[in-house]
C-alpha positions as CSV (number, residue, x, y, z in Angstrom):
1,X,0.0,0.0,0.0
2,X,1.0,3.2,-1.4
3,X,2.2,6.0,1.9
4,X,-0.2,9.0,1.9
5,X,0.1,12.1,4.2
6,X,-2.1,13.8,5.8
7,X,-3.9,17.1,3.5
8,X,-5.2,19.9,4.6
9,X,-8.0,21.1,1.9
10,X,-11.5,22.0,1.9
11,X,-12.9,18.4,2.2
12,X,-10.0,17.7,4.8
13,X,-12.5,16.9,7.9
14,X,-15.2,14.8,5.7
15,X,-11.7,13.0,4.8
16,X,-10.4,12.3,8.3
17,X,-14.2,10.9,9.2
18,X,-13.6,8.1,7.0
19,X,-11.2,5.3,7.6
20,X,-10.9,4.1,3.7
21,X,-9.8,7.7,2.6
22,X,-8.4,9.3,5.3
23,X,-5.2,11.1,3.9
24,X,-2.6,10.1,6.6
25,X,0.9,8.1,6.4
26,X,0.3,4.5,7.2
27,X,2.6,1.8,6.7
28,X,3.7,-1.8,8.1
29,X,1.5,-4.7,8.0
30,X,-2.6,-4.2,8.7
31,X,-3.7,-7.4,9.4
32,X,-3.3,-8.3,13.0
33,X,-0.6,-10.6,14.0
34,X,-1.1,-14.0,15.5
35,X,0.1,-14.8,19.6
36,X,3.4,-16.1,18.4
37,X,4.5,-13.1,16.6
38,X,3.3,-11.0,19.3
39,X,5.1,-12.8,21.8
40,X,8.1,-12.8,19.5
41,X,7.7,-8.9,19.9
42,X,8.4,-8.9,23.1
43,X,11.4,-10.3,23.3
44,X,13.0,-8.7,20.2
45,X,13.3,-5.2,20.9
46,X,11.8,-2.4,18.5
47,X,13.7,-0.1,16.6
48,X,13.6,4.0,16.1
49,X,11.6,3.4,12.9
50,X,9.7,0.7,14.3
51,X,8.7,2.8,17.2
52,X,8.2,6.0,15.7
53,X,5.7,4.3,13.1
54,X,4.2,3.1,15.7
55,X,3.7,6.9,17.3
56,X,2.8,8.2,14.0
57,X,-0.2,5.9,14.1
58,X,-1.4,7.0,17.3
59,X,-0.7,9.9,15.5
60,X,-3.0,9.4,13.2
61,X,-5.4,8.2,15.3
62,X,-6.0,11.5,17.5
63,X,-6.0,13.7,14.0
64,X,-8.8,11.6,12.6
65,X,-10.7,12.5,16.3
66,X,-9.8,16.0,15.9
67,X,-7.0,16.2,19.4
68,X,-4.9,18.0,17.9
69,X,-2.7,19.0,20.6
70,X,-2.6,15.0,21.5
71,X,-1.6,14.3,17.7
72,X,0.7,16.9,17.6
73,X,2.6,15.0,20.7
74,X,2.8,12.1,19.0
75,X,4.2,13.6,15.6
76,X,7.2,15.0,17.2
77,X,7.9,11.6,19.3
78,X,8.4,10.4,15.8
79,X,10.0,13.4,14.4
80,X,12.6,13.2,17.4
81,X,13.2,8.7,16.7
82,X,13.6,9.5,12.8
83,X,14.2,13.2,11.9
84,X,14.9,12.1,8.4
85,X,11.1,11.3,7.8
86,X,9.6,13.6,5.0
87,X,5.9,12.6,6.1
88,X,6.4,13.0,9.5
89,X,7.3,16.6,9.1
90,X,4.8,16.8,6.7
91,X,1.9,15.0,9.0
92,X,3.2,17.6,11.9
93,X,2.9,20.4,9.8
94,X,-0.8,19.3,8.5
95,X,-1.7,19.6,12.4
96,X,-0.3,23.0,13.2
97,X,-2.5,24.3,10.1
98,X,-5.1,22.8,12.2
99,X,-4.1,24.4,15.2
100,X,-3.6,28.0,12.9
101,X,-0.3,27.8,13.8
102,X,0.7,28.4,10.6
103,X,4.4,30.0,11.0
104,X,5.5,26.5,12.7
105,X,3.5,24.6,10.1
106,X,5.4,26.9,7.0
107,X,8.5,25.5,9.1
108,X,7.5,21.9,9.5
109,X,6.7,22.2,5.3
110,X,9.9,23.6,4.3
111,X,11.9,21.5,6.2
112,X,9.8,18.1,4.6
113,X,10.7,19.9,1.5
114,X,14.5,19.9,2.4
115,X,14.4,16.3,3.2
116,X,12.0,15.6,0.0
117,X,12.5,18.1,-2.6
118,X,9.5,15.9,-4.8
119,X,7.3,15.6,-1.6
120,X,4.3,17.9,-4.0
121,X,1.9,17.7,-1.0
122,X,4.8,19.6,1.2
123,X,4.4,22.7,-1.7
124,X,0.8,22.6,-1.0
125,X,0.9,22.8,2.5
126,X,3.8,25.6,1.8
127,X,1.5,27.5,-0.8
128,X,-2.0,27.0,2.0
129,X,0.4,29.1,5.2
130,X,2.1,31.6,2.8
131,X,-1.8,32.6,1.7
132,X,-2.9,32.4,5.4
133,X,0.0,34.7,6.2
134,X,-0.3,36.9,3.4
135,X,3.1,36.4,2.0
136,X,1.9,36.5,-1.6
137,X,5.3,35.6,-3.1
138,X,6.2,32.7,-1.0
139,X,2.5,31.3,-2.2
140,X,3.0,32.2,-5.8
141,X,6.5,30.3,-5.5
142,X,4.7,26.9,-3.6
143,X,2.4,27.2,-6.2
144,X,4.8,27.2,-9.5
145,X,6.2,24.2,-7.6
146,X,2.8,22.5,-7.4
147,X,2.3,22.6,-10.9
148,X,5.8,22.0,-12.3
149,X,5.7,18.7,-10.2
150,X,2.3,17.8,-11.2
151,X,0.9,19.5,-14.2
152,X,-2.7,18.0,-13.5
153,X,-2.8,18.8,-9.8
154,X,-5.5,21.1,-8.3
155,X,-4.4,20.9,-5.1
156,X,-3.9,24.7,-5.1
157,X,-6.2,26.2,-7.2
158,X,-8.1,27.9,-4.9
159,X,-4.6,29.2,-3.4
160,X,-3.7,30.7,-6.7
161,X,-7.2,32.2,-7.2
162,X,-7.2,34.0,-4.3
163,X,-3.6,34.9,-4.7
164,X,-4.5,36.7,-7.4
165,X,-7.4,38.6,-5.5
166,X,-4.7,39.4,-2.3
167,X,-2.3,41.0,-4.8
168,X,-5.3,43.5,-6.5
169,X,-6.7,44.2,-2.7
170,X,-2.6,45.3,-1.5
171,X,-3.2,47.5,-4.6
172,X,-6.2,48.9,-3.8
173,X,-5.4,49.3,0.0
174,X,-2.2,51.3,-0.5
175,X,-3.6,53.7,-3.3
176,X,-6.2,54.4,-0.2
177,X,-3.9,54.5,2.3
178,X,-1.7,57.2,0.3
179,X,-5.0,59.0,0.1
180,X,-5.6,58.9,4.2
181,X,-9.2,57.2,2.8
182,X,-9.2,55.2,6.4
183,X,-12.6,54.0,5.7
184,X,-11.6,52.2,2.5
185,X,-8.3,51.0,3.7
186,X,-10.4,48.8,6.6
187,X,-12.9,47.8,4.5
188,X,-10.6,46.0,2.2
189,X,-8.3,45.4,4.6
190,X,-11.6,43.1,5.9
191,X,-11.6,41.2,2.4
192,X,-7.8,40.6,2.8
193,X,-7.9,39.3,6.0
194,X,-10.6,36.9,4.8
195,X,-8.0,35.3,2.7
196,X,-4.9,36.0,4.9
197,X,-6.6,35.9,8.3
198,X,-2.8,34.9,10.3
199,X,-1.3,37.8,8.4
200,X,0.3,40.2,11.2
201,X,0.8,43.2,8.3
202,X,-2.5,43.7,7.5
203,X,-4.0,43.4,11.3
204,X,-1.3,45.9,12.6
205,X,-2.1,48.3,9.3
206,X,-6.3,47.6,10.2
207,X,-5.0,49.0,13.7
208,X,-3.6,52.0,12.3
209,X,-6.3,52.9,10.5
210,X,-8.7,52.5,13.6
211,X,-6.7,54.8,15.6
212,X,-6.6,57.5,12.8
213,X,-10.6,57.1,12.4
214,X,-10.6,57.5,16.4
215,X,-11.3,53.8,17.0
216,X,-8.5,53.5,19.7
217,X,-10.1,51.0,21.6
218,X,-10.6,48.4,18.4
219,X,-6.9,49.8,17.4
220,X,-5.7,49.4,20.8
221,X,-7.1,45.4,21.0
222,X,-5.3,44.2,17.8
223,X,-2.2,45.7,18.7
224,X,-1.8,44.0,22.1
225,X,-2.7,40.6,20.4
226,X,-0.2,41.1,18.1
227,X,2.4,41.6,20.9
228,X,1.3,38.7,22.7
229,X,2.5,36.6,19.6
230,X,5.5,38.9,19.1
231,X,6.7,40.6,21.9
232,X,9.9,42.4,19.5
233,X,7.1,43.7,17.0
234,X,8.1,47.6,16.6
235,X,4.6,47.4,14.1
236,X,2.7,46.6,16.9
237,X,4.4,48.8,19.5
238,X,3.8,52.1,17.2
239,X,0.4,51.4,17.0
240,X,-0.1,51.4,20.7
241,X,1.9,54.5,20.8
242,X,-0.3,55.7,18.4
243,X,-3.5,54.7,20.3
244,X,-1.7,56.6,23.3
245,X,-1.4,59.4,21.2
246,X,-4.8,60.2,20.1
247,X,-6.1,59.8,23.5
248,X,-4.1,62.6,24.4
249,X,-1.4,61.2,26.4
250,X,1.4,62.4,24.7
251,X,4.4,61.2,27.4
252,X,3.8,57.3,27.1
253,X,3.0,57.9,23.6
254,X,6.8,59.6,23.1
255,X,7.9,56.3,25.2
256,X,6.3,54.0,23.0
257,X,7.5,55.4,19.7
258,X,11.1,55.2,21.6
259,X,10.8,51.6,22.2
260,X,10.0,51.2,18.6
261,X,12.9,52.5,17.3
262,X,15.0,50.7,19.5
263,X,13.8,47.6,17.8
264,X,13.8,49.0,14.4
265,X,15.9,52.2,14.3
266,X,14.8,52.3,10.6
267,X,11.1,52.3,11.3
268,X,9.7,55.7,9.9
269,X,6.3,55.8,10.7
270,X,7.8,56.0,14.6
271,X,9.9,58.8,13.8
272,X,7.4,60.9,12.4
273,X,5.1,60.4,15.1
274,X,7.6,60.7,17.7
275,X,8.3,64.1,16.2
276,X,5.0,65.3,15.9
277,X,4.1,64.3,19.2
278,X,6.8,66.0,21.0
279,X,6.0,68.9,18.8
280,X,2.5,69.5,20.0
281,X,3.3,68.6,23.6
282,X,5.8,71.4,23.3
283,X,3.2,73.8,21.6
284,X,0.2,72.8,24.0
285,X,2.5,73.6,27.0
286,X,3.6,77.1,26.0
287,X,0.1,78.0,24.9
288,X,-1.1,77.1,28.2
289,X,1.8,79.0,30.1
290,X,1.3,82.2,28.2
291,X,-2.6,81.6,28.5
292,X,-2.2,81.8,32.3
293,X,0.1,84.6,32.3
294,X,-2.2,87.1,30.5
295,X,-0.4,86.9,27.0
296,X,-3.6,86.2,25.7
297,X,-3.4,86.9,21.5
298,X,-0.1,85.2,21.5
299,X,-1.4,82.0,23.0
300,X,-4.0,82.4,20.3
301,X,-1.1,82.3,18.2
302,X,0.1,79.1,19.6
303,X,-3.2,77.5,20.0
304,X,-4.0,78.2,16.0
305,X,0.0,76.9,14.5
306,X,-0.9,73.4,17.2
307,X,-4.1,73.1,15.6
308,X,-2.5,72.5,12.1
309,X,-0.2,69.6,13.1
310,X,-2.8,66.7,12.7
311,X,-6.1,67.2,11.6
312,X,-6.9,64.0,12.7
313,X,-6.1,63.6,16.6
314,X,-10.1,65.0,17.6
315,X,-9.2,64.5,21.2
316,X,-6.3,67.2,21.2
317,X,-7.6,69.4,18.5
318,X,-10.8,69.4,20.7
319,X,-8.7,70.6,23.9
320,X,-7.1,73.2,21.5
321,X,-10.1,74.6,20.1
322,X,-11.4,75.1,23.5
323,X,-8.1,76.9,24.8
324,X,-8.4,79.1,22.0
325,X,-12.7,79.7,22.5
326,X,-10.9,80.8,26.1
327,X,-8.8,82.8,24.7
328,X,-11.1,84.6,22.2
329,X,-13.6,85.6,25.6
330,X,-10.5,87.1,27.3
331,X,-10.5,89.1,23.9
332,X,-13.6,90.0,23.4
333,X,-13.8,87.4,20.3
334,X,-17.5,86.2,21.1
335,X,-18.4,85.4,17.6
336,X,-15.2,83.9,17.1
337,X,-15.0,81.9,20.6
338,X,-18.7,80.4,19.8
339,X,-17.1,79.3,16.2
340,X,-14.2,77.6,17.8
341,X,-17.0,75.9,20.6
342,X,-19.1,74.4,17.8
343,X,-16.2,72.7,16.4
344,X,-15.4,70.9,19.5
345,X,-18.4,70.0,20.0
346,X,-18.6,68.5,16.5
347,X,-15.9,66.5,17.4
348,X,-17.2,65.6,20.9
349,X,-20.4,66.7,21.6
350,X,-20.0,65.4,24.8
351,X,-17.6,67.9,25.6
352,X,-19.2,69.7,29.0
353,X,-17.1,72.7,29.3
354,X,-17.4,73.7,25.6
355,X,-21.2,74.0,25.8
356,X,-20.8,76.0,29.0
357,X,-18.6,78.4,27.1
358,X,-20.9,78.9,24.5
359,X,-24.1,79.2,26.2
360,X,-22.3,81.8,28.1
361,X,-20.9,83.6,25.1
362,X,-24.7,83.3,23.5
363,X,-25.7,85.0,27.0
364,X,-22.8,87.9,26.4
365,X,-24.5,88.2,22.7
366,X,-27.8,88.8,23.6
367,X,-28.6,85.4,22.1
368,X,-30.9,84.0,24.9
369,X,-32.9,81.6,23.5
370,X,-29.6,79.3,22.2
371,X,-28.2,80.3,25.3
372,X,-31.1,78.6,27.4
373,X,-30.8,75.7,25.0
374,X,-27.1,75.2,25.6
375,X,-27.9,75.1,29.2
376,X,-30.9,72.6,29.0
377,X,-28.6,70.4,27.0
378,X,-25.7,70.7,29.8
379,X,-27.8,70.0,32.7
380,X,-28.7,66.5,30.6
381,X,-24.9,65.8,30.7
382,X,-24.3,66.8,34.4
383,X,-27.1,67.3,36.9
384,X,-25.5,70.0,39.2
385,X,-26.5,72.8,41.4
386,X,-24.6,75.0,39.3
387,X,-25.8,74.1,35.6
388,X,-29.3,74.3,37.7
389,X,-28.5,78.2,38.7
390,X,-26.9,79.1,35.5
391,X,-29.7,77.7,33.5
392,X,-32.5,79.7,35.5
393,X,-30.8,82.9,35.2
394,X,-30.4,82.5,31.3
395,X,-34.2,81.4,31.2
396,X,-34.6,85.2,33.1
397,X,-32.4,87.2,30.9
398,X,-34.8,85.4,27.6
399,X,-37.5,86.8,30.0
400,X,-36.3,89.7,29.8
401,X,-35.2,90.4,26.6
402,X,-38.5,89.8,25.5
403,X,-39.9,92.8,27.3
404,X,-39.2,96.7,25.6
405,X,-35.5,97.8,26.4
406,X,-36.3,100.9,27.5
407,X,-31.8,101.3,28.1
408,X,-32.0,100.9,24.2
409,X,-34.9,103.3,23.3
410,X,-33.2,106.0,24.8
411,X,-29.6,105.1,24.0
412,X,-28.0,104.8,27.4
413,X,-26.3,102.5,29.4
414,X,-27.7,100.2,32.5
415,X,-25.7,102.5,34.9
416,X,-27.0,105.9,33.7
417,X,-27.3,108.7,36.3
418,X,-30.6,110.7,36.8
419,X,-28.8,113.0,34.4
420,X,-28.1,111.1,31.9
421,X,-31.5,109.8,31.7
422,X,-33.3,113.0,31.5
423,X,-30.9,114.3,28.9
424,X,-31.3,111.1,26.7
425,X,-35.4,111.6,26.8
426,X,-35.2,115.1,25.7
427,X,-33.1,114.5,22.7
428,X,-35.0,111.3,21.8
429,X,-38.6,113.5,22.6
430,X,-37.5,116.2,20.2
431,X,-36.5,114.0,17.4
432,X,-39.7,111.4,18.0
433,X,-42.1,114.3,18.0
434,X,-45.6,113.8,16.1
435,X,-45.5,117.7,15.4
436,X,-42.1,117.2,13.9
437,X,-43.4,114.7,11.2
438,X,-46.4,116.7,10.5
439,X,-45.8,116.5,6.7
440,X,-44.7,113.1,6.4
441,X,-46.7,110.3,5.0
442,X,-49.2,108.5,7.6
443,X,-46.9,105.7,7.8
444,X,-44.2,107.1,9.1
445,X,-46.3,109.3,10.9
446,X,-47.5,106.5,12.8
447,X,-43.9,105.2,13.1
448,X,-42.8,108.1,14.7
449,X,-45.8,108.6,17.0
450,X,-45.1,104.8,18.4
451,X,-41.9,105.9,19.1
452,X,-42.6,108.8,20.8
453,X,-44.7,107.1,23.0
454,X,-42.0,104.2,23.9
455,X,-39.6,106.9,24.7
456,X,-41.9,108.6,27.1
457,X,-42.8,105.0,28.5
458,X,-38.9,104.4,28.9
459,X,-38.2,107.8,31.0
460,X,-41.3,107.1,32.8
461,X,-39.8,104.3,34.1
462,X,-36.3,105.0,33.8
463,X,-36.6,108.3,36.0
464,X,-38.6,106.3,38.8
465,X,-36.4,104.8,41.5
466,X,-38.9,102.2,42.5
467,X,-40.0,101.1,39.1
468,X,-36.9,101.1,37.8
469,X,-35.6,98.5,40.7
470,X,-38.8,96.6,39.8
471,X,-38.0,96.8,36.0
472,X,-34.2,95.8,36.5
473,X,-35.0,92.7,38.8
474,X,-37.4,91.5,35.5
475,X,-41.0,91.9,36.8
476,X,-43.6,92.5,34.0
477,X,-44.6,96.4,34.8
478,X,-45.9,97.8,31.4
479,X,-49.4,96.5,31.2
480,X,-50.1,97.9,35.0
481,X,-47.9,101.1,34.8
482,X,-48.9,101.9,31.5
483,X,-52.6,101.3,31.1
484,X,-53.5,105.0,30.7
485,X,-49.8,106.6,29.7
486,X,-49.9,109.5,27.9
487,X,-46.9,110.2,26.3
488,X,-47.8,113.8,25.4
489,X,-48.9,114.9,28.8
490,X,-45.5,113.7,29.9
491,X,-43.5,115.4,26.9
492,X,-45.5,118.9,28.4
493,X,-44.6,118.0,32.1
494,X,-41.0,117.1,31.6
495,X,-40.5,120.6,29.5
496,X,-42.7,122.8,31.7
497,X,-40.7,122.0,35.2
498,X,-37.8,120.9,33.1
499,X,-37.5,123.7,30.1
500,X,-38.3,126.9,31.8
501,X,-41.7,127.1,32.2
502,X,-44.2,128.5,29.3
503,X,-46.7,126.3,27.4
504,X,-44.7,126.4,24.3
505,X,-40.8,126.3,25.5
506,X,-39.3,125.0,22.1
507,X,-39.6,125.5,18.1
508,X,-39.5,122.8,15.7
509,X,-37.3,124.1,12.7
510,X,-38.4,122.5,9.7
């Protein structure tokens, strides 16, 4: 009977459940021996080959049940009695595969190949753990050697097809990659790994990708299974630098791309990032310091150049942007400080002290109602006293700025004197006048008669202690102090005991 070894193919399991096809190396007589010959046994001792045939059996035995660790015991019991043994490398390395231990099975192949250079299903086995480990030339190679030794086998055609598919993806992958396209670099990185799912390069550049897209936690996972298999990978180790990085902690970060290039002094990706890195630790620093020391526009300086070293680390950039809304309120940047807040919170809109800011700014802007929204949408976040107290005085100053602004009708300031109040109705009464806009149209005669009257409405209350208190603390007056105003009788009081006396003390020049 012709030696077989075991192959590791699509129809491999359905293979090993049958005793009549299953494809493992068997040799030495099947038929069981009578009691002489077994007694005979026992006095002649065995030799290496004897015995290690005899463990490639057992061998054989746990495969066909699926043990593979047990099988995997016995293959190396007869690896170690006869190390010569093509098939038992090549039985050994059919059970790594099974294990997905394909760098020892790659080994276990090549070295049956040594023994064997005409040992085809070696080259298969060869061609199946290149794919796995996406090392597309070492499977084209195996698969040359396939064919060259058998012309009819198919043993590897599905290796060579989707060899063919692994090579276009690479393609694909690192046209995206130049492009920063994240999103398409994992997605096809997906499909590769499909193919190539023990392939360490394309996990570790998947990992990459996440922590550029913010994924640091996925990232984060791949890289420290990678390490467990390899603890000297400087791949792997960048992109746990790189996780560190975008989570904004830049010091372990700087030690990680360190250890990397201790490894691989060569490795570029580290150095760049260990560069840039230090960079914006340095630039974050000193915008800080000169924040807290007054210098405010040139920490806006330093904020903005910081913010134009990575566009894609949304954790920093977010701390940046707020540093620089800061800033901008120091400077009396509203507009500007309420810009930067919207863009952190489009990158985190999470981000408590950003929405603070701007519902304050919105406040400052006279912007109540998205200044009550930014607080209602705070106190979601974080339930506390304060967020409570803000949020009721910005419902108050809405309140308020519903109401007339009688400051802003007559042009004056919250802290006016009794002075400036008086002065600021009679240049607004003489302007507002209905006699003054006798020979204008009715509409703007109207116009001006409406104003007249809110001007008078605004001293009247303005030039009264106690309804001005009232007025200022945001309780509703006008309906009950203004029932039966008349604006005119107060235009004639104000310039009779304020003009000179005289029913008529002023002209209108026209």
């Amino acid at each position: 009977m012709d030696d077989e070894v075991i192959e590791i193919s699509d129809s491999e399991r359905e293979e090993t459940s049958s005793n009549s096809e299953m494809d493992v190396e068997i040799t030495g007589e099947q038929a069981a021996v009578d009691a002489n010959v077994a007694a005979a046994e026992e006095i002649v001792p065995k030799d290496a080959a004897t015995i290690a045939e005899e463990k490639k059996k057992l061998g054989n035995d746990q495969y066909k049940a699926q043990n593979y660790q047990n099988a995997l015991k016995f293959y190396t019991d007869a690896i170690s009695l006869c190390p010569d043994s093509a098939a038992y490398y090549g039985n050994r390395a059919a059970c790594y595969m099974m294990l997905l231990n394909f760098n020892s099975a790659l080994t276990d192949a090549r070295h049956a190949i040594r023994i064997d250079p005409g040992f085809e299903k070696a080259y298969v086995r060869v061609a199946k753990c290149c794919l796995a480990l996406g090392d597309i030339i070492g499977t084209e190679q195996a698969v040359k050697m396939v064919s060259e030794l058998n012309s009819q086998s198919t043993a590897v055609a599905g290796e060579q097809t989707a060899v063919q598919k692994l090579r276009q993806l690479e393609a694909t992958i690192q046209t995206n990659y130049d492009t920063k396209a994240y999103r398409n670099v994992v997605f096809y990185l997906d499909s590769a790994l499909k193919l190539a799912p023990a392939c360490l390069k394309y996990r570790l550049l998947k990992a990459e990708c996440l922590a550029f897209l913010g994924r640091c936690d996925e990232a984060l996972d791949i890289a420290v299974g990678v390490m467990k298999l390899d603890t000297t990978s400087a791949d792997a180790i960048y992109v746990r630098g790189l996780c560190l990085y975008y989570t904004d902690n830049l010091d372990k970060g700087i030690l990680h791309f360190e250890r990397a290039l201790t490894l691989d002094p060569d490795h570029y990706k580290s150095k760049q990032m260990r560069s840039k890195c230090k960079q914006l630790k340095e630039m974050k620093e000193n915008g800080n310091m000169l924040f807290k020391s007054g210098r405010y526009r040139e920490a806006h300086v330093i904020y903005t150049d910081a913010l134009k070293i990575d566009e894609h680390n949304k954790d920093i950039n977010s701390k940046l942007l707020y540093n620089r809304a800061l800033v901008n309120t120091r400077i009396g940047n509203l507009r500007e400080a309420v810009a930067d807040c919207n863009r952190v919170l489009e990158l985190n809109n999470q981000y408590l002290k950003a929405l603070l800011l701007r519902a304050r700014c919105y406040n400052d802007l006279e912007k109540f109602e998205e200044s009550v929204a930014d607080y209602e949408t705070a106190l979601q976040l974080e339930k506390t006293p304060e967020i409570k107290r803000l949020l009721r005085e910005a419902k108050f100053a809405l309140k308020k700025s519903k109401r007339k602004d009688y400051y802003k009708i007559l042009g004056i300031g919250r802290n006016a004197t009794d002075d400036e109040v008086k002065k600021a109705y009679r240049k607004k009464a003489l302007v507002h006048h209905p006699d003054r806009h006798a020979n204008s149209s009715a509409e703007e005669r109207k116009e001006e008669e409406l104003k007249f009257k809110e001007v008078g409405e605004a001293y009247a209350i303005l030039s009264d202690a106690r309804k001005k208190a009232r007025y200022d603390s945001g309780q509703d007056i006008e309906e009950q102090e203004h029932a039966h105003f008349d604006p005119n009788q107060m235009f004639s009081s104000f310039f009779q005991y304020n003009g000179g006396g005289g029913s008529s003390p002023f002209n209108f020049e026209f």
